[in-house]
DRENFI-31749 format. One record per atom (N, C-alpha, C, O): residue in three letters; x, y, z. Coordinates in pm, whole numbers, plus 50000, padded with zeros to 5 digits. Example, Ala and Ser with C-alpha at 12.3 -4.5 7.8 and 13.67 -1.06 7.14 Angstrom:
2
ALA513194943150780ALA512304955050780ALA513204967050780ALA514244966850846SER512854977550708SER513674989450714SER512905000350787SER513415011450804
***
This chain:
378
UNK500854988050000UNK500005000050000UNK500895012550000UNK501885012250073UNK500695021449941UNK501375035049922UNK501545041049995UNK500665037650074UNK502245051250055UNK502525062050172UNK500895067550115UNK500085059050153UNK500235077850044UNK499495082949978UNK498485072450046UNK498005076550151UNK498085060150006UNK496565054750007UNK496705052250170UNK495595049950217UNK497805051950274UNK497875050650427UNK497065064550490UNK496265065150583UNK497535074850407UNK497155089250438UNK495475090550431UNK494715096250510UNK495185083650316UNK493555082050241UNK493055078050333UNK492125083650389UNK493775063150382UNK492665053750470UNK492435060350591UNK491345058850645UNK493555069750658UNK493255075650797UNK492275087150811UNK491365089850889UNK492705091650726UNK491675102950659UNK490155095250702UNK489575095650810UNK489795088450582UNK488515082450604UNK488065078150694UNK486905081050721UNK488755070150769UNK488205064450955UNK488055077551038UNK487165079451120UNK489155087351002UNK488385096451096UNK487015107851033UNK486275115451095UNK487095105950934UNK485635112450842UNK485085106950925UNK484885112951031UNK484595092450909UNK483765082150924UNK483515079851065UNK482515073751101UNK484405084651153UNK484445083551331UNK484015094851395UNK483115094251478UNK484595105651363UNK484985117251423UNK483935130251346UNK483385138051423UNK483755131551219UNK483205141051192UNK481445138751113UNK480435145851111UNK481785125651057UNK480125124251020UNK479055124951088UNK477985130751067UNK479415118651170UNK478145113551369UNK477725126751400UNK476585126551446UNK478415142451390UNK478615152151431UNK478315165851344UNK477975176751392UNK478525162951211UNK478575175551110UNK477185181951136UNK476905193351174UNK476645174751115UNK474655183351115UNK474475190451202UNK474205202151174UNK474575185751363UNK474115192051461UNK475195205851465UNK474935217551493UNK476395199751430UNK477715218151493UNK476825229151349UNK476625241351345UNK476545219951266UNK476475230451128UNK475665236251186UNK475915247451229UNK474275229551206UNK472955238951226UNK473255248851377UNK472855259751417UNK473995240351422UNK474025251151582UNK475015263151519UNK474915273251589UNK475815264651423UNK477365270251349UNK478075271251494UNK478345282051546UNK478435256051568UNK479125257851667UNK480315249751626UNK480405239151565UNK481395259651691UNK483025253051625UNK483185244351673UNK483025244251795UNK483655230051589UNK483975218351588UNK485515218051678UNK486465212751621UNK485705223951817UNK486765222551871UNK487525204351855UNK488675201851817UNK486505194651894UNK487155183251908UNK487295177351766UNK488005167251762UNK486885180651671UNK486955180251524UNK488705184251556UNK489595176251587UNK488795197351538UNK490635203551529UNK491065197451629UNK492265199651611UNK491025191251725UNK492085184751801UNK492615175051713UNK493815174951683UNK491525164251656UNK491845156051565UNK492615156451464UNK493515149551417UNK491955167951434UNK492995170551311UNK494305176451343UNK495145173151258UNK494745183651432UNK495905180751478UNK496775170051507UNK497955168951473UNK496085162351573UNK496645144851578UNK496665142251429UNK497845140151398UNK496015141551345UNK496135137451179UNK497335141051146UNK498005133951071UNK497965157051214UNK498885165951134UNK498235172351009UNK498895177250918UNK496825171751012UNK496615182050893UNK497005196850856UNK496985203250752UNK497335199350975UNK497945216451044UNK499245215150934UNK499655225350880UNK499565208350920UNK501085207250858UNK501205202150760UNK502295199950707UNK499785198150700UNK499905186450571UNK500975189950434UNK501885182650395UNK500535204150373UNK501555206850275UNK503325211950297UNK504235212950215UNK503255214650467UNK504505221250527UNK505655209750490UNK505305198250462UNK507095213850492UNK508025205550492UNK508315198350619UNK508285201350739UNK508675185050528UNK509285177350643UNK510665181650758UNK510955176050864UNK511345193650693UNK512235197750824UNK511345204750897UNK511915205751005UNK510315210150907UNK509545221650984UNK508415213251029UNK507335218051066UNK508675200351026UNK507575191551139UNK506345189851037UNK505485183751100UNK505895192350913UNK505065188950877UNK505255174950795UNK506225167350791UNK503865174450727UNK503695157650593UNK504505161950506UNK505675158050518UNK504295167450438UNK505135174750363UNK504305164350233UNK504825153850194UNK503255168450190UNK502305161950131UNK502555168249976UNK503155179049978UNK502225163349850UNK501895173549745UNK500705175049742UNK499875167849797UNK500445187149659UNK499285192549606UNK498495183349589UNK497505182049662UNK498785174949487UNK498005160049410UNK497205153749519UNK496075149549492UNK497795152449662UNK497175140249768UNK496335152349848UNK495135150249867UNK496835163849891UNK496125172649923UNK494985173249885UNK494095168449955UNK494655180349747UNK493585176249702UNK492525162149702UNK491475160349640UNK493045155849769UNK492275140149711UNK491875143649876UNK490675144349901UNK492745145449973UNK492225145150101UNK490975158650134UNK490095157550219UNK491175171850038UNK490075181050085UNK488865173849998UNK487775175950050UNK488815168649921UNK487535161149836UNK486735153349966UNK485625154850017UNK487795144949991UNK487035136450111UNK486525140550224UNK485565135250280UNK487405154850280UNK486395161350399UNK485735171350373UNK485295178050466UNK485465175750219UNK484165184750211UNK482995170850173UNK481825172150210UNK483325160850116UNK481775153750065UNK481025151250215UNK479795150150223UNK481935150550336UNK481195147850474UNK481025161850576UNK480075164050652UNK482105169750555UNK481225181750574UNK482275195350538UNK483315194650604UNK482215204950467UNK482935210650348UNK483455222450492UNK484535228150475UNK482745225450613UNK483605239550698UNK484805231750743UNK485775238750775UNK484925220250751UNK486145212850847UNK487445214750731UNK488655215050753UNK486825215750619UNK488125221850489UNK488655233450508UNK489835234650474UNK487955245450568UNK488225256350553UNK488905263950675UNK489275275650686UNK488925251150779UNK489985254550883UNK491365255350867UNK492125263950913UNK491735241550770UNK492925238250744UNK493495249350641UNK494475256650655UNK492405248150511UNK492825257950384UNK493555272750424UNK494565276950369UNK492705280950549UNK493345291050495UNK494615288050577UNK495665288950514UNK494655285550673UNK495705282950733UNK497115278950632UNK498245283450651UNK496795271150543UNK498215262350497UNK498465272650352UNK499465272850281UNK497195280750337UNK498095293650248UNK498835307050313UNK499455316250259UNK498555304650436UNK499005312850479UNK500885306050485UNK501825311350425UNK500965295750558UNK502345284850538UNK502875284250457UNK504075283050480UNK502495284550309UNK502945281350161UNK503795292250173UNK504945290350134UNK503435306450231UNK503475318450181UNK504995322750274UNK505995329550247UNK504555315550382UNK506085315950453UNK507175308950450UNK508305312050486UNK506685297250395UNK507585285450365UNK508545293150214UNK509755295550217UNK507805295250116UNK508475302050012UNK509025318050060UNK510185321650037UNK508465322950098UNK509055337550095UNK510005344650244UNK510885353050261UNK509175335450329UNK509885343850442UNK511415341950431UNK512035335850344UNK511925348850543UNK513485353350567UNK514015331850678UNK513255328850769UNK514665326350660UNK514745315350701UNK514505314550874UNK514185304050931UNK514705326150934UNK514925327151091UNK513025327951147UNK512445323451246UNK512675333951056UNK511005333251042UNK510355324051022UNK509265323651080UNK510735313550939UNK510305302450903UNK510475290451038UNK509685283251100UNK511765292651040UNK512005280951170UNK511415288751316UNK511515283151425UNK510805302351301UNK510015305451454UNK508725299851436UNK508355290851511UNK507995304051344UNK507005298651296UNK506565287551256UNK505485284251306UNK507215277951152UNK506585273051045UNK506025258651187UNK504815257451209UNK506885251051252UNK507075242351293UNK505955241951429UNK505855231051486UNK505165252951477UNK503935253651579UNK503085256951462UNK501955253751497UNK503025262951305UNK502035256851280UNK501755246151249UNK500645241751277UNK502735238151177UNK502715226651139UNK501795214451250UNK500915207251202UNK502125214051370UNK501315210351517UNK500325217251517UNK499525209451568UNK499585229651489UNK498475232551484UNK498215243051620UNK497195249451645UNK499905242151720UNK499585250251827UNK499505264451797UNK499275272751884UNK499695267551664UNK499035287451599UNK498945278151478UNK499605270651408UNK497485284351501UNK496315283251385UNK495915291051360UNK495515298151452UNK495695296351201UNK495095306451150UNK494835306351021UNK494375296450964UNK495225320850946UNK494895319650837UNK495165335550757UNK495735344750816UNK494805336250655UNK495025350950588UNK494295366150567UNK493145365950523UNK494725375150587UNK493805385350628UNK493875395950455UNK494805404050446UNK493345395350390UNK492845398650252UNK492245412650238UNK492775423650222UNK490275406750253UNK489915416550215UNK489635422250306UNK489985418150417UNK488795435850289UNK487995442850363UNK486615447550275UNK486165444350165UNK486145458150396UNK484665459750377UNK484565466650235UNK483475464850180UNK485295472550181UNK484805482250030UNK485955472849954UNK486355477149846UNK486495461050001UNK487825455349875UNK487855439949840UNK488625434849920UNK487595434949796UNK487455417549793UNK488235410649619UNK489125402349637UNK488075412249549UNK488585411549411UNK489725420749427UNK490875417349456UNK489335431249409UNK490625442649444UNK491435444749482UNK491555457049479UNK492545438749540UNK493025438049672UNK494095449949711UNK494435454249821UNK494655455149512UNK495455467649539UNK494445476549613UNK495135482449696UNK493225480349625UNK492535487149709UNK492235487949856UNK491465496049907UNK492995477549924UNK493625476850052UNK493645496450100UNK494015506550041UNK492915493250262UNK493095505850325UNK494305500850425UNK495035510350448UNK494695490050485UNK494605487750600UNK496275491250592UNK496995488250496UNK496655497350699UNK498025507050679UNK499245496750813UNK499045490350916UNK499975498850764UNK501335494750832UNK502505502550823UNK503445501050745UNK502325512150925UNK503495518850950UNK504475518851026UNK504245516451145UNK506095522050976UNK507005516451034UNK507055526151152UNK506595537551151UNK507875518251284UNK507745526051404UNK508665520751503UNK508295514351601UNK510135524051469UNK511335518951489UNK511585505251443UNK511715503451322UNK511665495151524UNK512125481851481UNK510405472351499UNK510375460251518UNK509485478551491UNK508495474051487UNK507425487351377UNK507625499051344UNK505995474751346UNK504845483851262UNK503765487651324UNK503525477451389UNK503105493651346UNK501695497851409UNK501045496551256UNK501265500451141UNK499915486751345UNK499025485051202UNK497455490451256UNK497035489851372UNK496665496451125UNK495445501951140UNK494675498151073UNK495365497950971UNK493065492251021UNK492395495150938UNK491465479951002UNK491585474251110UNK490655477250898UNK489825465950954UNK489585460050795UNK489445466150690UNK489615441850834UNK489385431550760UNK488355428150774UNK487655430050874UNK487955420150636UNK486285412250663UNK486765403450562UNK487585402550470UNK485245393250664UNK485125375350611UNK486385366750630UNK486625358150545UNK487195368350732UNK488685363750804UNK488565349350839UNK488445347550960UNK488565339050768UNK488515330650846UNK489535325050922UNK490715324550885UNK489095320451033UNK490335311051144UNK490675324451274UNK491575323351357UNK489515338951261UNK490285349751300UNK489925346751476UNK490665347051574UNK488615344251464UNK488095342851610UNK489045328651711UNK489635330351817UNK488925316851639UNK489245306651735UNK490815307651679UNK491505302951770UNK491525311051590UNK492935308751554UNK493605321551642UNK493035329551717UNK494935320551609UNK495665328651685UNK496445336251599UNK496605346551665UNK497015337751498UNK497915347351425UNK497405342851257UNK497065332151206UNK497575357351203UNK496855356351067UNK498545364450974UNK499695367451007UNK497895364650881UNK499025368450755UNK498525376650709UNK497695374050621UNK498795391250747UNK497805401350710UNK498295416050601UNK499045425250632UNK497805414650512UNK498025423550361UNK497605433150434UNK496565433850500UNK498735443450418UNK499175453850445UNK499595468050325UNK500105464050220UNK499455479950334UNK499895490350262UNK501245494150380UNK501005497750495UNK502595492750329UNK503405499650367UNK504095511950324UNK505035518150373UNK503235514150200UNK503645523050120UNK502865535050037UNK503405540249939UNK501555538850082UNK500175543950025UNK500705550849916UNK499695553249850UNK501755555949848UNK501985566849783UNK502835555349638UNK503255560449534UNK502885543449660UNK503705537049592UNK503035537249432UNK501815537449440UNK503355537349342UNK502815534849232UNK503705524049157UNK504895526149180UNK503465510749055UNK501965509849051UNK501525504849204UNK502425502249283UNK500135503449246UNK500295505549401UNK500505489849467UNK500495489949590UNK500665478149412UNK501165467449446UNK502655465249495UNK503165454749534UNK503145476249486UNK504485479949520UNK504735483349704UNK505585479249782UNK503575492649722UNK503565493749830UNK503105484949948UNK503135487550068UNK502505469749861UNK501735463249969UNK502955453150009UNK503895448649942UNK502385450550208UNK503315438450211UNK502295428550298UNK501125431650320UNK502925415750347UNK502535404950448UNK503105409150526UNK504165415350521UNK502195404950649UNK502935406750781UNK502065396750854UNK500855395050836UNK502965389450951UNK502935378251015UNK502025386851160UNK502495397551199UNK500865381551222UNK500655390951354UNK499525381451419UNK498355378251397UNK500355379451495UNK499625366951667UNK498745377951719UNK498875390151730UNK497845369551745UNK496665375651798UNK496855378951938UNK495765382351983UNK497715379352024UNK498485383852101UNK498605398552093UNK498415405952189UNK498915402051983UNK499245416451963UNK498215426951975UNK498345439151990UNK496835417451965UNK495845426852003UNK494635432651908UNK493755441051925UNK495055423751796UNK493785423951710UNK491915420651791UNK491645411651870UNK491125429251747UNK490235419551775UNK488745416651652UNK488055423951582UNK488815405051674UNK487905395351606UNK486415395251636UNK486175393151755UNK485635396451580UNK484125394551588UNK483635383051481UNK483975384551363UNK482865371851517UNK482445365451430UNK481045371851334UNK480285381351351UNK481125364451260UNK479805366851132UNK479205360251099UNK479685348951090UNK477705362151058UNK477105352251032UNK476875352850879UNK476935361250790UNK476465335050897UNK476655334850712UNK475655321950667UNK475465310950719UNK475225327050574UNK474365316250500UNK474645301650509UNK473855293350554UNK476055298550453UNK476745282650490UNK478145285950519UNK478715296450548UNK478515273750503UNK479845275550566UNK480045275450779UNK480835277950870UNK479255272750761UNK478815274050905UNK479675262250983UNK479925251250934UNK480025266151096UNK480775258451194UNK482225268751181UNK482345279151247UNK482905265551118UNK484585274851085UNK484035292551139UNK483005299251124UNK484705293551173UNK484455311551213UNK485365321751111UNK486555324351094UNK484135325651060UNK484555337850950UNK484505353351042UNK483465355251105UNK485385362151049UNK485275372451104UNK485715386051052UNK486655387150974UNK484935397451101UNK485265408751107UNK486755408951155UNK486915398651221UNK487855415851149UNK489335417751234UNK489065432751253UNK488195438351186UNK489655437951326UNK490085453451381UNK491545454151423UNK492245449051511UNK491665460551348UNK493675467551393UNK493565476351458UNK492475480751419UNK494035485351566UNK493875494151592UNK495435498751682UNK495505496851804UNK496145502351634UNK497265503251666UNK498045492551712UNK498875493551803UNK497675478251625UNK498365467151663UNK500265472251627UNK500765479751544UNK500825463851738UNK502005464451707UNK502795450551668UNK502415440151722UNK503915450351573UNK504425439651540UNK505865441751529UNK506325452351487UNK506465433451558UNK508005433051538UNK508325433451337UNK507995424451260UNK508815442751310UNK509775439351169UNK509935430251120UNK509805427051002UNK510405421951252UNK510725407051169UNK509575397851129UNK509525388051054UNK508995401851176UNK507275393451140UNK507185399150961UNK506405392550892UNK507865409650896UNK507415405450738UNK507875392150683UNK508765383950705UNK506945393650609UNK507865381050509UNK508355386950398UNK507825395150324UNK509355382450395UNK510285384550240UNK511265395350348UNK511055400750456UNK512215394850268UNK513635404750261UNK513395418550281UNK514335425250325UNK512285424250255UNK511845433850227UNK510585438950206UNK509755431150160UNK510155453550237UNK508555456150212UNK508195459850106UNK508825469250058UNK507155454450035UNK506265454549855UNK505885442149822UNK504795440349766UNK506455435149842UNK506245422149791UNK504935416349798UNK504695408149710UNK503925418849894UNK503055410750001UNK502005405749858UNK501965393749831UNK501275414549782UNK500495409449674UNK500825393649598UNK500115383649591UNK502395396849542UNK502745383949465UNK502965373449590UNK502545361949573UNK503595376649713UNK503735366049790UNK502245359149808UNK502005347849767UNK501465365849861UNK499975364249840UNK498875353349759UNK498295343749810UNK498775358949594UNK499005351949505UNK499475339649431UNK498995333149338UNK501155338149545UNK501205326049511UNK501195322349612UNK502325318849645UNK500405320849693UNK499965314149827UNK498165305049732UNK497725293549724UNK497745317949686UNK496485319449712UNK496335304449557UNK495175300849537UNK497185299049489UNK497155288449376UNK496985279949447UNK496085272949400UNK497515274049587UNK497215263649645UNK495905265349729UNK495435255449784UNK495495273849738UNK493985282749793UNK492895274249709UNK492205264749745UNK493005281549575UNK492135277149489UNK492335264549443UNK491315259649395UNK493305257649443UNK493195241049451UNK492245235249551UNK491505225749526UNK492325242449680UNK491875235149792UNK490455235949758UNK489755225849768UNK489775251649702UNK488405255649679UNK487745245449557UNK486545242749552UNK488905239749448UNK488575231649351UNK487895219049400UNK486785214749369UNK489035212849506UNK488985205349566UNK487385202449649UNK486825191449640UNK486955210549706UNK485655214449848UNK484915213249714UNK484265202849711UNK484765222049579UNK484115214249504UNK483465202249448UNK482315198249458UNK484355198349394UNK484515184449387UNK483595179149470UNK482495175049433UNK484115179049612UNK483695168549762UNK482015175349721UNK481025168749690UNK482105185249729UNK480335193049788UNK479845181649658UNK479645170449705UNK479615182549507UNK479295175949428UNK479655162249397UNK479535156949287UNK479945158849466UNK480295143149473UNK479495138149573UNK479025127049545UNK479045144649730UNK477725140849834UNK476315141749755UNK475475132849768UNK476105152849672UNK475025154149657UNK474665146249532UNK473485143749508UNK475775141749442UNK475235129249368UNK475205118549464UNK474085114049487UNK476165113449525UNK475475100649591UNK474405102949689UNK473785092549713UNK473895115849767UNK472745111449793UNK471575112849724UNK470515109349776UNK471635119449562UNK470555117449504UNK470035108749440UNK468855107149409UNK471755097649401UNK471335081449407UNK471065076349487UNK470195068249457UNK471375075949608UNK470205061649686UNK469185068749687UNK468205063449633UNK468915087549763UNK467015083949677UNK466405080849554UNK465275076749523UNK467295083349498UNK467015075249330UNK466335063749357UNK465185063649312UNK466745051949428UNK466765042249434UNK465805036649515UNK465335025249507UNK465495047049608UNK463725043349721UNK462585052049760UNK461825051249856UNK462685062549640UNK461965069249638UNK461115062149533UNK461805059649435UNK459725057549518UNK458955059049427UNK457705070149407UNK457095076649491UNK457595069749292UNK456495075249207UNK455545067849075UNK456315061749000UNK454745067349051UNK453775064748956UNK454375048148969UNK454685042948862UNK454545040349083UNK454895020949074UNK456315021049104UNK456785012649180UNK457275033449027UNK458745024149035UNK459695036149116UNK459145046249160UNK461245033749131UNK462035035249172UNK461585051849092UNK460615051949016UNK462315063949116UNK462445075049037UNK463535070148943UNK463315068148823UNK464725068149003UNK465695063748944UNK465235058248831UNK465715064248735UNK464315046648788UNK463525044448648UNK463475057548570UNK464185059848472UNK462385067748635UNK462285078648542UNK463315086748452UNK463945095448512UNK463545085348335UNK464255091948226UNK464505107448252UNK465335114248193UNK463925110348319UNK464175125148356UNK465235127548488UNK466055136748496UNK465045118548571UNK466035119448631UNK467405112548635UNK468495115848682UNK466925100948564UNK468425095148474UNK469455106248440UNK470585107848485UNK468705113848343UNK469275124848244UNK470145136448328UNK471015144048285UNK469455134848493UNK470315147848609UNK471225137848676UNK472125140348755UNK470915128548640UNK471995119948754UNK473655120548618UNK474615128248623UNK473455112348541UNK474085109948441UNK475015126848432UNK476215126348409UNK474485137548448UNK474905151748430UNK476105153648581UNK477325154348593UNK475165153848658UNK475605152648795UNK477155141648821UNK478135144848887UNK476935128148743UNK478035124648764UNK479375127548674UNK480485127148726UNK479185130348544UNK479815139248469UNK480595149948485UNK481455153548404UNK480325155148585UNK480915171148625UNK481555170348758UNK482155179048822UNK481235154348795UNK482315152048959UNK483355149048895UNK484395152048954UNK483495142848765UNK484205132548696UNK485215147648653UNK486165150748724UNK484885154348552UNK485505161348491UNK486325173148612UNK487475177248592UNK485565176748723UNK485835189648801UNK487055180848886UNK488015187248928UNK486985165448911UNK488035160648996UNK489375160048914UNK490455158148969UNK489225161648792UNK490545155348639UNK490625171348655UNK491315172048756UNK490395181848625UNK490565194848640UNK491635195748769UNK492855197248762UNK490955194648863UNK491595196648968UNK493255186649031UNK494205188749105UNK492735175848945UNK494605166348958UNK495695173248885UNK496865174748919UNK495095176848779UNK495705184648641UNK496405198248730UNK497595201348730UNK495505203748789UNK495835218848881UNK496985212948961UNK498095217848941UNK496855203049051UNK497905197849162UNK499045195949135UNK500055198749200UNK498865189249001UNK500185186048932UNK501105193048920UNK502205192448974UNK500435205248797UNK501295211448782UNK501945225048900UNK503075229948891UNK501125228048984UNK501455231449111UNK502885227349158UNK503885233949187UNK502625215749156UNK503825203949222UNK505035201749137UNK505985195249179UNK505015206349029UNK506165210548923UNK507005221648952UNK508105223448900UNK506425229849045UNK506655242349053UNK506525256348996UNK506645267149055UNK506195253048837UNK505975261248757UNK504355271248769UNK503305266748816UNK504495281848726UNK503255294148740UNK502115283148684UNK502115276248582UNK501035284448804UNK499615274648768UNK498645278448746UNK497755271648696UNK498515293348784UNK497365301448799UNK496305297648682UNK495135299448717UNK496485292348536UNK495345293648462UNK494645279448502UNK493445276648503UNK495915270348539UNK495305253548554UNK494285255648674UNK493115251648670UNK494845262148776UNK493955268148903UNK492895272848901UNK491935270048974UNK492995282748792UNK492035286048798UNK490785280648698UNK489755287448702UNK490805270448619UNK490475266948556UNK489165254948645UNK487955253148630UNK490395248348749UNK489425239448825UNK489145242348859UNK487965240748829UNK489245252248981UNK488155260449028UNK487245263149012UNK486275260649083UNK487285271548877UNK485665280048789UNK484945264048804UNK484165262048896UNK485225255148725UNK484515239448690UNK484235235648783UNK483025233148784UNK484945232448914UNK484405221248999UNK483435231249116UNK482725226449204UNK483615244649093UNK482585250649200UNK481035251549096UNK479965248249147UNK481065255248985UNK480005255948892UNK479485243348923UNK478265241348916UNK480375233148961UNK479735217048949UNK479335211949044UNK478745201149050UNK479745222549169UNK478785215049320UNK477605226549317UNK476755224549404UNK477335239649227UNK476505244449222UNK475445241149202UNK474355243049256UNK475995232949074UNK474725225048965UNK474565213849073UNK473475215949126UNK475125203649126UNK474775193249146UNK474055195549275UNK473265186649306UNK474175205449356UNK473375204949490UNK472425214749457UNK471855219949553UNK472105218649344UNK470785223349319UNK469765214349240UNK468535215349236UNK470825202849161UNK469455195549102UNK469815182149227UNK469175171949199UNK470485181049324UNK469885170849431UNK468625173949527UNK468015165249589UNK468315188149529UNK467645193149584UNK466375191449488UNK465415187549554UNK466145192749389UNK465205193349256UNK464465174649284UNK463305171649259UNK465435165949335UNK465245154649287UNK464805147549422UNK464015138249435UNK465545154649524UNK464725151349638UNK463335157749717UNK462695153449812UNK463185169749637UNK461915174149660UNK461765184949792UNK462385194949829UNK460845178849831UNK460725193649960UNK461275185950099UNK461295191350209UNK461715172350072UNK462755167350151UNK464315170550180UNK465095168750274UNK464375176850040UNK465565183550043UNK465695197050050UNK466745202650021UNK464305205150102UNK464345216350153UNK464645217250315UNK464995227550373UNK464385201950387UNK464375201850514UNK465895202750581UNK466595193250547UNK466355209450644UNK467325209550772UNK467855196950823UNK468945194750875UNK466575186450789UNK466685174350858UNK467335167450717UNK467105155550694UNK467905172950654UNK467865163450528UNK469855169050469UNK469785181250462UNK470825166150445UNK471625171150429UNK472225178950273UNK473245184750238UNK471075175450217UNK471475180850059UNK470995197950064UNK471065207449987UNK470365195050231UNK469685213850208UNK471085222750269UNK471155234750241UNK471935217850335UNK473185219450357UNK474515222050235UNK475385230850236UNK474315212150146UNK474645210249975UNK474635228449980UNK475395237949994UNK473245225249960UNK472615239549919UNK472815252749877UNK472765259049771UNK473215255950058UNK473615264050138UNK475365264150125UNK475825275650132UNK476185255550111UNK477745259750107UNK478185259649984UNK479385261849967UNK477455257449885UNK477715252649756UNK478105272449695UNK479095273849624UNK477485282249721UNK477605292549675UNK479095295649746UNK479915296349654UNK479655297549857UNK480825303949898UNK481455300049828UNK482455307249826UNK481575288849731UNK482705283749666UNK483395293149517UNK484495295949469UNK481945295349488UNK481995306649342UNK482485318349386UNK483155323149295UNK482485326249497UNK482525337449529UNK484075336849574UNK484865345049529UNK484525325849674UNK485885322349741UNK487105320149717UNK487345309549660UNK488155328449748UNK489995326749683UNK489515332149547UNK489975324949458UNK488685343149493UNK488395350349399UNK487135346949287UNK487065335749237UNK486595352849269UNK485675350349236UNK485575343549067UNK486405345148979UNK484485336849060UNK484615328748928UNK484715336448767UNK484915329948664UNK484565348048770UNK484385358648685UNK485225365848685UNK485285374048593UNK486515366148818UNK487705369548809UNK488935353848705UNK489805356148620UNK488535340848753UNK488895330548710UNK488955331748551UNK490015330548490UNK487795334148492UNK487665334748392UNK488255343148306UNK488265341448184UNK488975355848388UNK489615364148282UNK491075363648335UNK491935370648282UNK491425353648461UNK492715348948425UNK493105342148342UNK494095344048272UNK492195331448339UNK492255320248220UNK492645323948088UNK493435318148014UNK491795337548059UNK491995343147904UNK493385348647908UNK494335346147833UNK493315355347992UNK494825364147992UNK495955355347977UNK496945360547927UNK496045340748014UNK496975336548061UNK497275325947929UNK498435322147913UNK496115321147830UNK495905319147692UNK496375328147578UNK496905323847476UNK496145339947601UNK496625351447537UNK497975350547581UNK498405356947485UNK498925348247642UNK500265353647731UNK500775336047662UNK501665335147577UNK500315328247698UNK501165312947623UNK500995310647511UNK501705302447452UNK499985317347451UNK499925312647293UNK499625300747253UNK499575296547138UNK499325293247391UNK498955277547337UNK497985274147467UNK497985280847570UNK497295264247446UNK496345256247521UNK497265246647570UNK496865237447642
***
């Protein structure tokens, strides 16, 4: 058996132990799955893509992905603990200064600072050169100001990776932005939010307000960088979002086959009926294609080479494809699958953050072109 299918099988016993028995009730209460993340600390998921000198799996992209498939089809917020967190890691693992890496990388990797990345705010989300949130230098440390939204990991995690203007006057203005590393220690504070799905993981408001940080908390050599460091954090982001795809549309076909299968109407199975043949057959089609999208993304990730169009490519597909599929599982299960008590109404409900999430699908789409236009080849 493979290092890879050992990882699969543990994975699954604890799906199957630890988070299935449990997903419905934390979702509907949106109460954080604390003993969920212990587990997954014991898994080492905290560390899954981190290197093996810095205490993590030191996993590729490729198995990564195969493992977020499997814990969004059982419940898609327990993905989004780990995700932002390990772009935030990517981002230090590649860019930081080495003395940063070995303070850091190795308590997240253990999961004892957990967090994640601090992006947008209230007037900026696509945009991100439109960043207010200021970092000014102030001897051998920054005082930072401004406020973030939709933060996840901000409330129950402890230090975020937070896009910064160090430079307001910089032109073009990506010049002036940087990362900065900042433990919640320092005095941020967090308010949770409420949200349609996605429920359980805590998405939050942040407030800076004269947080202070040591210098050495940037990443990189130097301040400007923070956008591209960012960016290429944010390719293994949208793998992961490809990925939660995938999983979301892969539950809601199999549970619209077994009701396929004992639901009747007019004598027989539905599953008989040609009409719903025709959504199932669709439905499985687009798990099929959005999961080959998304290996294709891992891969070349794991080459090292710029991925952004493969990225973004699975992405756009496999979130369009838990869109479609947990809207016609819902179609097929009826006003059973409008019920709370029923988990495809859950489908439902998380299936949209995915289009909107690690950039939106209409931003995807005109990377894709740009990036066709720029290779000259498919």
């Amino acid at each position: 058996m493979s290092d890879e299918q050992i990882i699969l099988d543990a994975v699954d016993k604890f799906l199957a132990k630890d988070v299935k028995p449990y997903a419905r009730d934390l979702e509907l209460a949106d109460e954080y799955p604390t003993d969920i993340v212990e587990k997954m600390k014991a898994l080492g998921l905290f560390g899954a893509t981190i290197g093996h000198q810095y205490g993590g799996l030191g996993l590729s992209a490729a198995t990564y992905a195969k493992i977020v498939e499997r814990v969004s089809a059982v419940w898609m917020s327990v993905s989004g603990i780990f995700n932002s967190h390990l772009i935030m890691c990517a981002a230090i693992e590649k860019f930081a200064h080495p003395s940063t890496k070995e303070t850091f990388l190795p308590r997240l990797a253990t999961g004892e600072l957990r967090g994640g990345i601090a992006l947008t705010e209230p007037d900026c989300g696509t945009d991100l050169q439109a960043i207010r949130t200021r970092a000014d230098r102030c001897g051998d440390d920054y005082l930072i100001n401004g406020t973030k939204q939709w933060i996840t990991n901000a409330v129950q995690g402890n230090i975020l990776a937070v896009l910064v203007k160090t430079d307001a006057q910089a032109q073009p203005r990506h010049r002036g932005m940087s990362l900065l590393l900042v433990e919640k220690s320092a005095g941020y504070v967090a308010t949770k939010l409420s949200k349609l799905g996605y429920r359980g993981v805590d998405t939050a408001e942040v407030v800076f307000a004269d947080v202070r940080v040591p210098a050495t908390n940037l990443i990189g050599e130097r301040p400007g960088r923070g956008l591209q460091q960012i960016l290429a954090g944010l390719a293994l982001g949208r793998i992961n979002v490809a990925a939660r795809g995938v999983g979301v549309a892969r539950a809601a076909l199999e549970a619209s086959l077994e009701y396929a299968k004992v639901r009747t109407t007019f004598g027989q199975p539905i599953g008989q009926h040609q009409a719903i043949q025709i959504k199932l057959a669709d439905m499985a089609t687009k798990v099929e294609a959005g999961r080959l999208l998304t290996q294709n993304a891992a891969q070349a990730y794991d080459r090292g080479g710029r991925c952004d169009m493969e990225a973004g490519m699975a992405k756009l597909f496999a979130t369009e494809a838990a869109m479609h599929n947990a809207n016609e599982a819902l179609r097929i299960h009826g006003a059973y699958g409008y019920s709370p008590d029923n988990e495809v109404e859950r489908y439902y409900r998380d299936a949209p953050l995915l289009v909107v999430g690690e950039g939106t699908n209409e931003l995807q789409r005109i990377i894709i072109a740009r990036q066709l236009l720029e290779r000259g080849e498919v």
